[in-house]
Structure formats: structure tokens, C-alpha cells
C-alpha positions, 0 to 999 in steps of 0.5 A: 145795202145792196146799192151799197155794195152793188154801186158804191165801192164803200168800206164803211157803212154806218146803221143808225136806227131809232125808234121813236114813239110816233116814228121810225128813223133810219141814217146810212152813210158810207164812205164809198165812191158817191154819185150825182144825184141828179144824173141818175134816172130810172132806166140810164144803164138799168141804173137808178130803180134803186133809189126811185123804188126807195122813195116810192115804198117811203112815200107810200107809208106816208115819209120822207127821204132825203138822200145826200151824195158827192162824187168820192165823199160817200152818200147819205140816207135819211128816212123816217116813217110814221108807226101809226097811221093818223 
């Protein structure tokens, strides 16, 4: 959320958060300004530690990411993280 409101320029958000047995699945879409995923790097502009910080906490409770933007279409963010440790 802070990315939203800090970088996208977005009226909408849409929450979506399912809670499922094994897991936990989480799906943000806003209808903001989007980006270029590949043009944002960790230290560009102080831009980019958002999404890197993102993936690294997912990542280290074992999910996966997938982030998906286009330059003024919005961005979306699916993640799930596993409940259980296996």
C-alpha cells in the first residue's frame, strides 16, 4: 500500500485475500500510472527497495511473487505464502 500511494498516482485499489488451508494468497491491483518492471533497481533514485524488500520477506517465508505492470494500465501483485512449514 505505501508504494501505491507513494509512487502509483492510483484511484482504485482492489484487496483480495484468501485464505486457504495450506496457504495464504494475496492480489492487489490499482488502476495507477504503472511502471517498468525491469527499470526499477535498488538504488535508481532511492527508487525500487520497495519491491526488492517484497520479494526477499516472501521469499524468505518460503512464496513466490509474481508482479505485473504497464506504463498508465496499473500494476498487479500476486503472492501466497505457505501457513505451515513443511
Amino acid at each position: 500500500m505505501t508504494n501505491i500511494k507513494k509512487h502509483a498516482k492510483a484511484r482504485h485499489v482492489i484487496i483480495k485475500i484468501e485464505l486457504m488451508p495450506a496457504k495464504i494468497n494475496v492480489y492487489i491491483k490499482d488502476n495507477g500510472c504503472g511502471f517498468n518492471i525491469e527499470s526499477v533497481k535498488p538504488g535508481s533514485g532511492g527508487s525500487g527497495y520497495g519491491l526488492v524488500g517484497m520479494r526477499e520477506r516472501i521469499q524468505l517465508l518460503k512464496g513466490a511473487i509474481n508482479i505485473l505492470s504497464e506504463h498508465g494500465k496499473g500494476t498487479e501483485i500476486n503472492f501466497w505464502i505457505p501457513l505451515q512449514n513443511e
